[in-house]
C-alpha positions as CSV (number, residue, x, y, z in Angstrom):
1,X,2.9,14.1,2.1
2,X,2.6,12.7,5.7
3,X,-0.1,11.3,7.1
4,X,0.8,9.6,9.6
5,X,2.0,12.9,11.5
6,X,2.8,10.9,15.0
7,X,4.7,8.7,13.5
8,X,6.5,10.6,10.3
9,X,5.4,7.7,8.0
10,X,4.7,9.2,4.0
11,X,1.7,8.3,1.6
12,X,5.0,7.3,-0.9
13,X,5.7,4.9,2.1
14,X,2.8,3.3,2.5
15,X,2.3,3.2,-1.5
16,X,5.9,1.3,-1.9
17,X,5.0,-1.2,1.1
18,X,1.8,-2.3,-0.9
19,X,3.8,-2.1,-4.7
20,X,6.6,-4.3,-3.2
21,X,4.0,-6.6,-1.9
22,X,5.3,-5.9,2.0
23,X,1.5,-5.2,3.1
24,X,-1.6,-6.8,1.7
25,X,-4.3,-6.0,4.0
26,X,-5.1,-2.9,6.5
27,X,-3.9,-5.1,9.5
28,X,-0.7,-5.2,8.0
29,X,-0.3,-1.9,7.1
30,X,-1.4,-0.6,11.1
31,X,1.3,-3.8,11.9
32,X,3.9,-2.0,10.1
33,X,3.4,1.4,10.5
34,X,1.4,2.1,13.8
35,X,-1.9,3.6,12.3
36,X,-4.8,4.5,14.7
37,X,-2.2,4.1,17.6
38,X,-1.9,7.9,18.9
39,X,-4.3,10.1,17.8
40,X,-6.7,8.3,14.8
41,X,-7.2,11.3,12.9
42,X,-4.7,9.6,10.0
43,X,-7.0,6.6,9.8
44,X,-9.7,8.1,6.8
45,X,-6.6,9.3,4.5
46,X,-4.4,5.8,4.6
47,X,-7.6,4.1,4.5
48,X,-7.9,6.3,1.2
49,X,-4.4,5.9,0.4
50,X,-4.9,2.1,0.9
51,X,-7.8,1.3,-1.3
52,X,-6.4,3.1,-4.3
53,X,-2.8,1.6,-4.1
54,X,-4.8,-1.8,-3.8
55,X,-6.9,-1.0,-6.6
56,X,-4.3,0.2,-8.7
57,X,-1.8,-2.9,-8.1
58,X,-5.3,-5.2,-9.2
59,X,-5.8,-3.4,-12.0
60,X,-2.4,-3.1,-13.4
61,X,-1.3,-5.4,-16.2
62,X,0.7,-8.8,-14.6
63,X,4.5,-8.5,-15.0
64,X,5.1,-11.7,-15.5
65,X,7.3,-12.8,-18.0
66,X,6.0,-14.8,-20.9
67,X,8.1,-17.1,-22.7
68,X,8.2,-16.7,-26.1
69,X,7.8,-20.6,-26.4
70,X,4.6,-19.9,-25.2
71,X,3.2,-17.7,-27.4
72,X,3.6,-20.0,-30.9
């Protein structure tokens, strides 16, 4: 779905940018993408968008590699 509608940016884009670790905080995100800049009314909903992604990427299991070595 868009939401940034002056721009033509995607929740899926925003949601990759924060899985692939491209945009950490809501600075970077209005860096990369613009947000606020035209109208505002797309600032609530990535706001939204942000704060789950971010959760969900905390809460996620690491995946890091273990060595096997390091488990005996």
């Amino acid at each position: 779905m868009y939401v940034f509608c002056c721009n033509g940016v995607t929740d899926r884009e925003i949601k990759r940018s924060i899985e692939m670790k491209e945009i950490q905080t809501l600075r970077e995100l209005n860096n990369k993408f613009g947000m606020g800049k035209q109208c505002g009314k797309c600032e609530t909903e990535v706001r939204k968008i942000f704060n789950e992604s971010v959760t969900r990427e905390h809460d996620s299991p690491s995946r890091q590699i273990t060595p096997l070595t390091a488990l005996a």
